[in-house]
C-alpha positions in Angstrom: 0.0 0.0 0.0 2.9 2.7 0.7 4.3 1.6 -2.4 1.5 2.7 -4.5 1.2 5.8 -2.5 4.8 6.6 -3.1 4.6 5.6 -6.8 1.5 8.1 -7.3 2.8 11.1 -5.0 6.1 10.9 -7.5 4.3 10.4 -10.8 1.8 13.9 -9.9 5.7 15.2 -9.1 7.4 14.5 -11.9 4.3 14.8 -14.5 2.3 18.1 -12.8 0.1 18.3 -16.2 -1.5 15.1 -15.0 -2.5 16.7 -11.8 -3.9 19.9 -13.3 -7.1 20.4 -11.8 -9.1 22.9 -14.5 -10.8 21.4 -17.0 -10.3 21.9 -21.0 -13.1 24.4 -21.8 -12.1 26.7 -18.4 -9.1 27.1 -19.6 -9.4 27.7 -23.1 -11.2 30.4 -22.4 -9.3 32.2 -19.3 -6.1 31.8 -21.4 -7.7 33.2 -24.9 -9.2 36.1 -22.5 -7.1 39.5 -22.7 -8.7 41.5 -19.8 -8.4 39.1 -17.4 -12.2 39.5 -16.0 -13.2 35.3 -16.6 -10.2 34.6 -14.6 -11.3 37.0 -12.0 -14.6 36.0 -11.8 -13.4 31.8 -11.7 -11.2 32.9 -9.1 -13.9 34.7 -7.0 -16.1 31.7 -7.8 -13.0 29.3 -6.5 -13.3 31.2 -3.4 -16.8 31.0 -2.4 -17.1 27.6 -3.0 -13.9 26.8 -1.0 -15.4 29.2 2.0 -18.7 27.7 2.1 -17.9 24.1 3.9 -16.2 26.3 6.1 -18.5 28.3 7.3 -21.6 25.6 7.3 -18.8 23.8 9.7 -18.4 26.9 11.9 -22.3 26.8 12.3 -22.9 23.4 13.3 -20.0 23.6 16.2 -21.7 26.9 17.4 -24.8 25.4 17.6 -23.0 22.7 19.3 -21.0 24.7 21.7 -25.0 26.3 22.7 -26.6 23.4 23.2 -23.7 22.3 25.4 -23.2 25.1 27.1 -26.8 26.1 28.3 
């Protein structure tokens, strides 16, 4: 098992266009764009989805933290 962990944490080391995470269409068209607003807005887009766990997560150990607490 840490063999095949090894073997895969060198390959995505060695060969980083395999681990590229964006897919064809996205970046055909934030690479073909000159003013730079579709990358903005995938990056703002990259960030609310990333925040969002985060803050559902925050919620539930508040209401936790409540319940316990009173």
């Amino acid at each position: 098992m840490n063999r095949k962990l090894l073997l895969v944490v060198v390959l995505l080391l060695l060969l980083p266009s395999l681990a590229e995470a964006q897919c064809a269409m996205c970046r055909a068209v934030v690479e073909s764009e000159a003013d730079g607003k579709t990358a903005e807005g995938i990056n703002n887009g990259i960030v609310y989805l990333m925040a969002l766990p985060y803050v559902l997560v925050a919620g539930l150990f508040y209401f936790i933290y409540r319940k316990m607490r009173g």
